[in-house]
DRENDO-1510 file (C-alpha; in Angstrom, 1 decimal, always signed):
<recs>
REC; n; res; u; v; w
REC; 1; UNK; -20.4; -85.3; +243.9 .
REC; 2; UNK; -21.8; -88.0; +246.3 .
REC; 3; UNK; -20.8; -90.7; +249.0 .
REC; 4; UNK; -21.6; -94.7; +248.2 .
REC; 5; UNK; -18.9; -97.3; +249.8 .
REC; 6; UNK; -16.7; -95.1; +251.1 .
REC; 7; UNK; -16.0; -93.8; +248.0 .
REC; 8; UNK; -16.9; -90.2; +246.1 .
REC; 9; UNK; -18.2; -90.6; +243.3 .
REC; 10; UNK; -19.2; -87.7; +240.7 .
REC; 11; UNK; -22.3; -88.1; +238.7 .
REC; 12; UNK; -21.1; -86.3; +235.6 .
REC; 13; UNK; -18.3; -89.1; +235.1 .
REC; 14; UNK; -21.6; -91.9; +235.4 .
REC; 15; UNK; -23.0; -89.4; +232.2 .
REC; 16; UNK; -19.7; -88.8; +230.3 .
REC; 17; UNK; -18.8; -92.6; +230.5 .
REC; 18; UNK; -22.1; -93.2; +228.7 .
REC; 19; UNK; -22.0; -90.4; +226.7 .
REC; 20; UNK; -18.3; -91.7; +225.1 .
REC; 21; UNK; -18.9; -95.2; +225.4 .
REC; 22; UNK; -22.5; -95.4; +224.1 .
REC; 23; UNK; -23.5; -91.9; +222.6 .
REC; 24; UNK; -26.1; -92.0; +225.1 .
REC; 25; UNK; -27.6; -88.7; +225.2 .
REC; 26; UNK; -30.6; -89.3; +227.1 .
REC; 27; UNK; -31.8; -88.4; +231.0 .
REC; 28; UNK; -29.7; -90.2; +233.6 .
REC; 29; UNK; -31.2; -90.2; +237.4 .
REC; 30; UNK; -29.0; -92.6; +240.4 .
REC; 31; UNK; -30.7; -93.8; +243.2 .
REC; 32; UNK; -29.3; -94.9; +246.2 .
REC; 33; UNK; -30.4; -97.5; +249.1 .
REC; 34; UNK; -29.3; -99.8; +251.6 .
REC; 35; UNK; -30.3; -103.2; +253.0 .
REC; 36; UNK; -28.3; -105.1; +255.6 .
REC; 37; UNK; -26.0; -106.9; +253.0 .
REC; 38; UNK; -25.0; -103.3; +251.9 .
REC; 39; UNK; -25.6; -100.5; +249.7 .
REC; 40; UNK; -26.8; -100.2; +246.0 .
REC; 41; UNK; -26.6; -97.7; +243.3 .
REC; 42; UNK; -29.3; -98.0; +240.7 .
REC; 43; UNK; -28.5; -96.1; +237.3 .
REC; 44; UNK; -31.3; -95.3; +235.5 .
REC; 45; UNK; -31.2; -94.6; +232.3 .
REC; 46; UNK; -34.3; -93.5; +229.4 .
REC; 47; UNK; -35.8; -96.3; +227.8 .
REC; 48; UNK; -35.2; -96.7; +223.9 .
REC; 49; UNK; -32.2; -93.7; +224.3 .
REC; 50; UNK; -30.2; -96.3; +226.5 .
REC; 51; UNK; -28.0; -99.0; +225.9 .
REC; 52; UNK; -28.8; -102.6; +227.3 .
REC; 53; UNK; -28.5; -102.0; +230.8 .
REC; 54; UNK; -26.4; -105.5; +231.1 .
REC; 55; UNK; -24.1; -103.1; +228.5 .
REC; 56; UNK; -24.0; -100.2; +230.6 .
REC; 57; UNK; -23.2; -102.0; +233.6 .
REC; 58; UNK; -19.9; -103.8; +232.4 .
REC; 59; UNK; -19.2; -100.5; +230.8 .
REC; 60; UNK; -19.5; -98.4; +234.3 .
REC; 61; UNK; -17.7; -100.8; +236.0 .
REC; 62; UNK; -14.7; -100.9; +233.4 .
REC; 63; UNK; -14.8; -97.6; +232.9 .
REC; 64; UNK; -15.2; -95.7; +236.8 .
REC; 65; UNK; -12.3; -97.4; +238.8 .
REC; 66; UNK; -13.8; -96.5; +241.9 .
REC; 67; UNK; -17.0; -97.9; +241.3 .
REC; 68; UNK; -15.5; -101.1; +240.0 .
REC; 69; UNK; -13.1; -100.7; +243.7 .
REC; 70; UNK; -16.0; -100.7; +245.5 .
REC; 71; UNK; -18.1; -103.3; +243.8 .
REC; 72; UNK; -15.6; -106.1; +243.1 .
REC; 73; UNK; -12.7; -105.4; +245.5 .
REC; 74; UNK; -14.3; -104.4; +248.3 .
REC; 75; UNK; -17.6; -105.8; +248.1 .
REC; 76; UNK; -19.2; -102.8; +249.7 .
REC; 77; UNK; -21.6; -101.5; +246.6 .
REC; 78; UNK; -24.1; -103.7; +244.6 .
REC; 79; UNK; -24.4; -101.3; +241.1 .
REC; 80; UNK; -27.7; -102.2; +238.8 .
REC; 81; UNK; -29.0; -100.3; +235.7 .
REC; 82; UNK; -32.4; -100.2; +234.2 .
REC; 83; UNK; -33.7; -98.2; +231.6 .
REC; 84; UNK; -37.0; -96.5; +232.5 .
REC; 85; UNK; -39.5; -94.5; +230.8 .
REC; 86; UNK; -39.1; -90.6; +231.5 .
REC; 87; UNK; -42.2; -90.3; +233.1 .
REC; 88; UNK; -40.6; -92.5; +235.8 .
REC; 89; UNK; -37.8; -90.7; +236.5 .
REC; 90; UNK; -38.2; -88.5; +240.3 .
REC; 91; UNK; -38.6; -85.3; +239.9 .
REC; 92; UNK; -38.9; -82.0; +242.1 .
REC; 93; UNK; -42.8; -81.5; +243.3 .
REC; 94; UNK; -42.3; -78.0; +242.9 .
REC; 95; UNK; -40.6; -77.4; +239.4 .
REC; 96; UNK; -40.4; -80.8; +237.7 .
REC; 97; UNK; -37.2; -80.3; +237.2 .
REC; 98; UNK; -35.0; -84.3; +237.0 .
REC; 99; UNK; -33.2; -85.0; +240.9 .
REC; 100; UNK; -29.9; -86.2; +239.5 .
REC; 101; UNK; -29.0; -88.2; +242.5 .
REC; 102; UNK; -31.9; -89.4; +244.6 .
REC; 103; UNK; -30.5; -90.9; +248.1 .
REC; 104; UNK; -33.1; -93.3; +250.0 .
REC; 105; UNK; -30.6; -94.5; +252.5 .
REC; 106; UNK; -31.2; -94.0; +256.2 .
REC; 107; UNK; -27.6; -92.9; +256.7 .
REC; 108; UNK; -27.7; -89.9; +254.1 .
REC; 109; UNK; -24.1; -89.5; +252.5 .
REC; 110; UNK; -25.1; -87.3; +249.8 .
</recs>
């Protein structure tokens, strides 16, 4: 479970939306940031697992109400996916092991 928009959001719903919709069954990492017209939650997905990530967007956002809620409605949350090689997913420095939910934003909600 996280904070983005005023909203909790749970990053297992981001996997199982894929999962059902797409039969993706590949690494998922979100990344989160800010800028001063807002915040932005990047999905990143594995590279040649993934759908198109033009797909997995339109599927997120009709599939995760409050995700749509906060993107369209309330304009608080620009969402963007891109698939990524593994290697470029962040990782732990101690064991390796994938951060699910990386939070770059100054304010940290996480």
């Amino acid at each position: 479970m996280f904070r983005a928009a005023a909203q909790t959001l749970n990053y297992r719903r981001f996997l199982t939306i894929l999962e059902d919709e797409h039969s993706y069954a590949g690494a998922l990492q979100i990344e989160l940031n800010e800028d001063a017209s807002g915040e932005e939650l990047v999905v990143r997905l594995e590279c040649g697992r993934a759908p198109e990530p033009a797909a997995s967007q339109i599927t997120l956002l009709s599939r995760y109400a409050e995700v749509a809620e906060a993107v369209e409605q309330d304009g608080l949350l620009k969402v963007r996916v891109e698939n990524v090689p593994l290697a470029d997913f962040v990782r732990t420095k101690s064991s390796g092991k994938l951060i699910a939910v990386v939070d770059q934003r100054s304010s940290r909600s996480v």
